[in-house]
GUTOR-944596 format. One record per residue (C-alpha): y, z, x negated; residue in one letter. Coordinates in Angstrom, 2 decimals, always signed. Layout:
<site><py>Y</py><pz>Z</pz><px>X</px><residu>A</residu></site>
...
END
This chain:
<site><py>-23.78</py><pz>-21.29</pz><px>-1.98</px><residu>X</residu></site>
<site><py>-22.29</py><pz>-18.82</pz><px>-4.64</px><residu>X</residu></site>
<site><py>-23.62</py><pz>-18.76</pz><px>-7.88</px><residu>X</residu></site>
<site><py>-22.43</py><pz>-15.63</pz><px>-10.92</px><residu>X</residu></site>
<site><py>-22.78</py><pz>-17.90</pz><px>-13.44</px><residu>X</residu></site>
<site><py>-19.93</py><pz>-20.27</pz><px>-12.35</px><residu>X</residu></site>
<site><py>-16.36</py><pz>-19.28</pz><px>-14.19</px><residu>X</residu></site>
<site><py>-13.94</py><pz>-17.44</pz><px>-12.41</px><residu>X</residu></site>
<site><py>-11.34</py><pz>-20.59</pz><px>-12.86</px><residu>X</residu></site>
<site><py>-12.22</py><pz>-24.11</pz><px>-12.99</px><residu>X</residu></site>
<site><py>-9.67</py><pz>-26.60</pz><px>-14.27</px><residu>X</residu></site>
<site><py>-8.02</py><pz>-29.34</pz><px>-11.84</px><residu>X</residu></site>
<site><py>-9.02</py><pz>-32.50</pz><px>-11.65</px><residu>X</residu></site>
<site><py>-5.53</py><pz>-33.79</pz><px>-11.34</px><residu>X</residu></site>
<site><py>-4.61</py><pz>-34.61</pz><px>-14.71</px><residu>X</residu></site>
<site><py>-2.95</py><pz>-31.28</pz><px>-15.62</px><residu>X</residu></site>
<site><py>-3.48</py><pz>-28.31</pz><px>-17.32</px><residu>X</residu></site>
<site><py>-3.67</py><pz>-26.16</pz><px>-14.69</px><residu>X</residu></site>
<site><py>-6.46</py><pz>-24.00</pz><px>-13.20</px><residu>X</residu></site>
<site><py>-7.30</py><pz>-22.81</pz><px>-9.92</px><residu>X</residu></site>
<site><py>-9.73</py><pz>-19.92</pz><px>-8.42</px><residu>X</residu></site>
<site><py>-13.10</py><pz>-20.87</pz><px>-8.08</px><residu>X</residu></site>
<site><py>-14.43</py><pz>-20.20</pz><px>-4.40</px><residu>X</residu></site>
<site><py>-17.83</py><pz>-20.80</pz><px>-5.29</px><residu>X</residu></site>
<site><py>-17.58</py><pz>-17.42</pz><px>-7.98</px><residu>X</residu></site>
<site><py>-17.72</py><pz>-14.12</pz><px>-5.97</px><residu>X</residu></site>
<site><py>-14.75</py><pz>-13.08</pz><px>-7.69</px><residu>X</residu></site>
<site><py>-12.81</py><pz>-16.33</pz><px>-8.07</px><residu>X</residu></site>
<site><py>-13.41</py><pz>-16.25</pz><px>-3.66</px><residu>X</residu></site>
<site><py>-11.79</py><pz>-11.98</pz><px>-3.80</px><residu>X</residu></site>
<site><py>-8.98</py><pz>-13.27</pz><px>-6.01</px><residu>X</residu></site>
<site><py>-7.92</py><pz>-16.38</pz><px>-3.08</px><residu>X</residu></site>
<site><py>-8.71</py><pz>-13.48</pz><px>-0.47</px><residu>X</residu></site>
<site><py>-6.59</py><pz>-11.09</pz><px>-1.93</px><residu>X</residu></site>
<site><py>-3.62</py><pz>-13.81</pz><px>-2.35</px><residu>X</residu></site>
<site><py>-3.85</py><pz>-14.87</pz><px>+0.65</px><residu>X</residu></site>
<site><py>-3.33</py><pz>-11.28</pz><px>+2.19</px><residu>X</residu></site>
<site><py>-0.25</py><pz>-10.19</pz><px>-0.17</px><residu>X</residu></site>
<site><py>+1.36</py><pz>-13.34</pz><px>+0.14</px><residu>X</residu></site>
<site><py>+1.16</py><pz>-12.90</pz><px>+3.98</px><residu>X</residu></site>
<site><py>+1.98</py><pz>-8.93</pz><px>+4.33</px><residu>X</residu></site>
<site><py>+5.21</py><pz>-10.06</pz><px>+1.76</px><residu>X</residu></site>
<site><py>+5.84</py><pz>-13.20</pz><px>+4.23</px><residu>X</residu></site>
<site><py>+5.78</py><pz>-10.36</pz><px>+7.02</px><residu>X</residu></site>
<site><py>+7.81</py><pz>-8.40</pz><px>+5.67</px><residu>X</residu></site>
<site><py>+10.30</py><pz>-10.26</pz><px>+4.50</px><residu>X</residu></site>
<site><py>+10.48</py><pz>-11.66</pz><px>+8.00</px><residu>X</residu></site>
<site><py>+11.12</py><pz>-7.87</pz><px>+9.93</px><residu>X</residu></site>
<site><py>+13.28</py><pz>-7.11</pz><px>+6.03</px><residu>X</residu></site>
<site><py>+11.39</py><pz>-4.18</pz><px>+5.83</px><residu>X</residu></site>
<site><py>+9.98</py><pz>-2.78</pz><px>+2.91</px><residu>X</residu></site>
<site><py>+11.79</py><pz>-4.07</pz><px>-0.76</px><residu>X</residu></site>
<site><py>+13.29</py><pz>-6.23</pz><px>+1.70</px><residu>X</residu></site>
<site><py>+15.00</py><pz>-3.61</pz><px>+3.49</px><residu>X</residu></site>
<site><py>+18.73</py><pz>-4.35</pz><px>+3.29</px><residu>X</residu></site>
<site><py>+21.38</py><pz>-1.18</pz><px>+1.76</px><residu>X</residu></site>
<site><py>+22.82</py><pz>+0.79</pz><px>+4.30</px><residu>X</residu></site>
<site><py>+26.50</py><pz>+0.03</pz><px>+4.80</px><residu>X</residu></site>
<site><py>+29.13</py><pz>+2.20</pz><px>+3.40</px><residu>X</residu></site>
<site><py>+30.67</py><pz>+4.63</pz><px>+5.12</px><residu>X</residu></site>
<site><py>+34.42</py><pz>+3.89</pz><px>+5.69</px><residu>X</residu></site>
<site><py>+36.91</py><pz>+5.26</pz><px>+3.61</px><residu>X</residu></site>
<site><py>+38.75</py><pz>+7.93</pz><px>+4.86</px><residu>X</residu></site>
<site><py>+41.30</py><pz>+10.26</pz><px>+3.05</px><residu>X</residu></site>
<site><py>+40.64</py><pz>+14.01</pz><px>+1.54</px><residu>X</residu></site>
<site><py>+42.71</py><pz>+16.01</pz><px>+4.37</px><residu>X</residu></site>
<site><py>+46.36</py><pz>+17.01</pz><px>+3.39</px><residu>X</residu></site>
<site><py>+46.93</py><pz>+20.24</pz><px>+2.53</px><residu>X</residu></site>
<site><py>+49.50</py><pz>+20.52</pz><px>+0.29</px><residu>X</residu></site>
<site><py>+53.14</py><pz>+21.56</pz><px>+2.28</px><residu>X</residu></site>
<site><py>+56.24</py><pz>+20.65</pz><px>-0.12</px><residu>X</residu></site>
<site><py>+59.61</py><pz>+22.71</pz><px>+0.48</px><residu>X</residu></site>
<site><py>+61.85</py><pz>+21.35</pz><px>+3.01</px><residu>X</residu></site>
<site><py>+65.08</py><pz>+20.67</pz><px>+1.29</px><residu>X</residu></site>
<site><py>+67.37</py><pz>+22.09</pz><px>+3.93</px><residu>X</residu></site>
<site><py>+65.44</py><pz>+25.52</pz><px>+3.46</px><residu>X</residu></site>
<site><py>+67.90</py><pz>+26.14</pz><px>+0.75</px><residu>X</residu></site>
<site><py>+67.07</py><pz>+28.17</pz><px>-2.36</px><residu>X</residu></site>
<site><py>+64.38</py><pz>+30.85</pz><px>-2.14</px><residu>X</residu></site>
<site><py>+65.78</py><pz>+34.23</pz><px>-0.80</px><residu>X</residu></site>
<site><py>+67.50</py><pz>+37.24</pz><px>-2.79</px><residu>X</residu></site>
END
């Protein structure tokens, strides 16, 4: 049974500090819902690495600017009259 006036949060009864969602609150139940379904679609994608997870796309290989400078040959001899 669900009741509005219960808190969103209720502390554990573990000793610690620490709080958990409260099923019985219609929102505290959205808030494990919506967890639940972001933790899984990240699980998911993490799993196909899609998404952030997506890895870089490899470098291309390094290749050389093309050659186009010619030098004199030296048996040419000097340049002509």
């Amino acid at each position: 049974m669900q009741h509005d006036d219960e808190p969103v949060f209720r502390r554990s009864k573990w000793g610690t500090n620490r709080y958990y969602y409260n099923p019985c609150n219609p929102v505290g139940l959205a808030l494990i819902v919506i967890t639940l379904l972001f933790v899984g679609t990240m699980m998911i994608l993490m799993a196909n690495r899609a998404g952030p997870f997506k890895p870089a796309p490899a470098p291309a290989p390094l290749s050389p600017p093309p050659y186009d400078y010619s030098r004199p040959s030296p048996w040419a001899g000097p340049p002509g009259p």
